[in-house]
C-alpha positions in Angstrom: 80.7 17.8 22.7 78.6 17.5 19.6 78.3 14.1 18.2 77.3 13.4 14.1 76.4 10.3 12.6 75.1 9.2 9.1 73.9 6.3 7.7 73.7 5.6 3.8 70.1 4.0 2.9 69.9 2.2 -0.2 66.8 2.6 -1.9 66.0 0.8 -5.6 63.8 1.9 -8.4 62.2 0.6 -11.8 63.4 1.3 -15.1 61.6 0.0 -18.1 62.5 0.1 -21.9 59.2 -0.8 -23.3 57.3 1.2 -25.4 53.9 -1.2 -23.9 52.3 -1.4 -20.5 54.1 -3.8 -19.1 51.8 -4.9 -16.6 52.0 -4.2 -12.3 55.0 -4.5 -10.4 55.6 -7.0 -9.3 53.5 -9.3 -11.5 50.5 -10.6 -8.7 51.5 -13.5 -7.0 55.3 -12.7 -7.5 57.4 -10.8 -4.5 60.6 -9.1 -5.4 63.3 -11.4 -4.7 61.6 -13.5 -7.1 61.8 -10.9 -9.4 65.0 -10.3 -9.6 67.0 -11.8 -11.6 70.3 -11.7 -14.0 67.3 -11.1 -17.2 65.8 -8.3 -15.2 67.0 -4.8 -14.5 68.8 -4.3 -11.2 67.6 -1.0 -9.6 70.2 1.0 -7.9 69.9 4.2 -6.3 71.3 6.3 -2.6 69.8 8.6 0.3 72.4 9.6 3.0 70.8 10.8 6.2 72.8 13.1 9.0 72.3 14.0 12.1 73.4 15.1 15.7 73.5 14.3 18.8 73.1 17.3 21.0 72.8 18.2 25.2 69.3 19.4 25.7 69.1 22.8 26.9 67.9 23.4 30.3 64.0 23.0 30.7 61.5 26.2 32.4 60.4 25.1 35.4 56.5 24.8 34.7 55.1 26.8 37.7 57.5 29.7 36.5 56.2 29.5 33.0 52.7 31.7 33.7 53.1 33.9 36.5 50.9 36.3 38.3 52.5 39.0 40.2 49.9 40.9 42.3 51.8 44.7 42.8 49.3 45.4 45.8 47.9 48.9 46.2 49.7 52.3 46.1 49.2 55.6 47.5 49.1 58.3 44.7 51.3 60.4 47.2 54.0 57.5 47.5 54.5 57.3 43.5 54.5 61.5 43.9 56.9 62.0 46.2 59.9 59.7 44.2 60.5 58.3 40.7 59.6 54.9 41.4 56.9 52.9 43.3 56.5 49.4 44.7 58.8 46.7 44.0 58.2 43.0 43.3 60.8 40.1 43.2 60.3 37.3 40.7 62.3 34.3 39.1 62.8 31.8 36.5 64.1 28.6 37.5 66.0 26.7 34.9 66.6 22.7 35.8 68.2 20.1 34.3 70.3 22.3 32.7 73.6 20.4 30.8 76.9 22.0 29.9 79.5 22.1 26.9 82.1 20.7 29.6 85.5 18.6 29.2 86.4 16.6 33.1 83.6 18.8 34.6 84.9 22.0 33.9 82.7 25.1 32.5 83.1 26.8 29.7 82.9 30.4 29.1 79.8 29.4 26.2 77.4 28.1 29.3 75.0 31.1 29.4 71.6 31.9 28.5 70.0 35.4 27.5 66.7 36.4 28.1 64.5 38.5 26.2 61.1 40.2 27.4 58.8 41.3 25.2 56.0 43.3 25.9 54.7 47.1 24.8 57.2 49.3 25.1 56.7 52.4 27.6 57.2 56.1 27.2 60.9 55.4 27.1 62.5 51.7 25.9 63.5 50.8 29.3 59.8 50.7 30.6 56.7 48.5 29.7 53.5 50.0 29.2 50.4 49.4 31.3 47.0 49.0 30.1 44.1 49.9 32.8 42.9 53.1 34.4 46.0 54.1 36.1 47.6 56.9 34.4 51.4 58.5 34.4 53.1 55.2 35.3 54.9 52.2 33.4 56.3 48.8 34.5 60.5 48.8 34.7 62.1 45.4 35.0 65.7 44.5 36.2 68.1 41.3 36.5 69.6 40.4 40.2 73.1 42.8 38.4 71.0 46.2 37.7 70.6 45.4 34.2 67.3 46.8 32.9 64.7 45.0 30.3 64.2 46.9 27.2 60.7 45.5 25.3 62.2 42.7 23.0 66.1 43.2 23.4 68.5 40.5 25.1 69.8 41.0 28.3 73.4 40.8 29.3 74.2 36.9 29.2 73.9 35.0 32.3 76.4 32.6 33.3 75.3 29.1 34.3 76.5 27.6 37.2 74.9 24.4 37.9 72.3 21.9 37.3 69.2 24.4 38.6 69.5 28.1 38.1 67.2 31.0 39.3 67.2 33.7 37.2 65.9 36.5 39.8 64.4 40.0 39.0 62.7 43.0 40.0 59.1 44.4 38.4 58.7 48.3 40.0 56.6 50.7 39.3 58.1 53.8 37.7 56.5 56.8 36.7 56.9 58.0 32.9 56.4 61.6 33.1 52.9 62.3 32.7 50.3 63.0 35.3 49.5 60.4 38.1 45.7 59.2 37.5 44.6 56.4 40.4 42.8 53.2 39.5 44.3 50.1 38.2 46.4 48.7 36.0 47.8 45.3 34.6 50.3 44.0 32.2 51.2 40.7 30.1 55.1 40.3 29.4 56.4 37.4 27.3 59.9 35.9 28.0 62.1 34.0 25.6 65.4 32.2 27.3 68.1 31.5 24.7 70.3 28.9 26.0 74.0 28.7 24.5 
């Protein structure tokens, strides 16, 4: 429920007819409901102000806001041997988190969307890494199998309560070209759109 308000604001202004400097306004030593009068000009003028009153959308909780995620060390054989490498589980917990609701029921517009950005990988469902490990990228996916493409929304997310944890998955993939060991790192940017 969306709630509007305005309030009209009256503000008043100076017209004078005179050719002359007429002196300051008011004359010193004079305020302005002296000044006014039936002889002098009445000043009339209007501003309307809107605005809203809206729910706040649910806040990041700040420990989930910058997040190190330490992959540990992998064999070269292990990442040969398959298409993907070690995993990693990570979340974003959402709190205080208010709904469009009627009697406490949910509507179907209580969602949120995430976005990650990052450099995109050899192909737009992997992240590039930046180090001295060579023939892998980073592949990211929602607790549903979903996978993060660099700067596209993921699938909405229903909310169901006050706190939500929005879980993934990090892995290690490999991108095609040859497997080179040392190591590697990678900063990802998230954006939560809250509807």
């Amino acid at each position: 429920m969306r709630l509007r308000f305005s309030v009209p604001l009256f503000f008043f202004g100076c017209v004078f007819v005179h050719g002359v400097f007429a002196g300051p306004f008011p004359p010193p030593g004079m305020s302005l409901p002296e000044y006014w009068g039936e002889e002098h000009v009445w000043w009339d003028g209007r501003a309307t102000f809107h605005g809203e009153v809206v729910r706040p959308a649910c806040t990041l909780a700040m420990e989930d806001a910058w997040q190190i995620i330490d992959m540990g060390e992998t064999p070269v054989r292990d990442l040969q041997n398959g298409f993907s490498g070690p995993e990693r589980k990570f979340s974003l917990r959402l709190r205080n988190c208010e709904f469009n609701s009627q009697g406490g029921n949910l509507f179907s517009d209580s969602r949120i969307r995430v976005t990650f950005d990052g450099v995109r990988g050899e192909t737009p469902d992997k992240f590039n890494l930046s180090g001295q490990a060579k023939g892998i990228n980073l592949q990211i996916a929602d607790a549903r199998g979903n996978i993060a493409r660099a700067g596209k929304v993921m699938p909405a997310i229903p909310l169901t309560g006050n706190e939500e944890a929005l879980d993934y998955t990090l892995r290690i993939v490999r991108n095609g070209k040859k497997l080179e060991a040392g190591n590697y790192f990678a900063v990802l940017g998230f954006r939560v759109d809250y509807e």
